[in-house]
N, C-alpha and C positions, 0 to 999 in steps of 0.2 A: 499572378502579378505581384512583384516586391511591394512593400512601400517600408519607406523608410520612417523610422523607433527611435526617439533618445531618449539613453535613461542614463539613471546614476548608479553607481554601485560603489560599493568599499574596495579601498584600494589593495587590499589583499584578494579581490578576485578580481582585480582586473589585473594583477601583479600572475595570477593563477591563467589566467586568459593569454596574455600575453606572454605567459610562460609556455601554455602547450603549444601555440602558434609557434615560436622561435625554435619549439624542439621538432617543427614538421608534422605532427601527429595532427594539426589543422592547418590550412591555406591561410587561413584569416578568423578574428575574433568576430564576423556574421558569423562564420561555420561552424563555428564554437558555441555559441547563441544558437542557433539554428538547432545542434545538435543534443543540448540542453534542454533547448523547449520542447524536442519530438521526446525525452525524455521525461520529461514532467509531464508529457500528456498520455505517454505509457503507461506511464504508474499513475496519475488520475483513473483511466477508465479501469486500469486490474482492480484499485480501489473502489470502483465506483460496482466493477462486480463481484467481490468480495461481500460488500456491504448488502446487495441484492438477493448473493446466497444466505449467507446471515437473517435478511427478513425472511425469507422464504422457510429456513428453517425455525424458526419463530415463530412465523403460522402455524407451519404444519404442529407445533408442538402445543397453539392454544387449539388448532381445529382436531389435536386426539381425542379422540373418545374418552379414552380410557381416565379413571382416576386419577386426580392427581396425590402426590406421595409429599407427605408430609418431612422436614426435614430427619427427626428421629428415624424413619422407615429408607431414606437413602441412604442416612447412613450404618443403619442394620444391612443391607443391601450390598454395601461397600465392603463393611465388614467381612461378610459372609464370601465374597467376592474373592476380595484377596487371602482370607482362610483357605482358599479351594486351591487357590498356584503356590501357595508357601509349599 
């Protein structure tokens, strides 16, 4: 079911709205709206799984076991690292 939104926006997007409509590329500035917010909710959830793998890998990096490396030791490590592909 629709229901009908009034908002405001700056007149350069609605100069921009009413631009892609006249060039046919949208029916109408709903469509345009419409296909903006399926857009801003794309990139919310990639975001929101993004952010999910990030804690995950977070975890797993306080729940290792092993030692933690002190800054001097990574970057001996680095050091050592990029010696070996020169």
């Amino acid at each position: 079911m629709n229901e009908k939104l009034s908002i405001s926006l700056p007149s350069e997007m609605v100069a921009a709205i009413k631009s892609r409509v006249d060039a046919g590329a949208y029916t109408s500035t709903s469509e345009v709206l419409r296909a903006a917010v399926r857009v801003w909710l794309r990139e919310e959830e990639e975001y929101q799984e993004r952010i999910a793998a990030i804690r995950q890998k977070v975890q797993a990096s306080l729940d290792d076991p092993r030692p933690n490396l002190s800054g001097h030791e990574v970057k001996q490590r680095l050091e050592a690292f990029f010696d070996k592909r020169r």
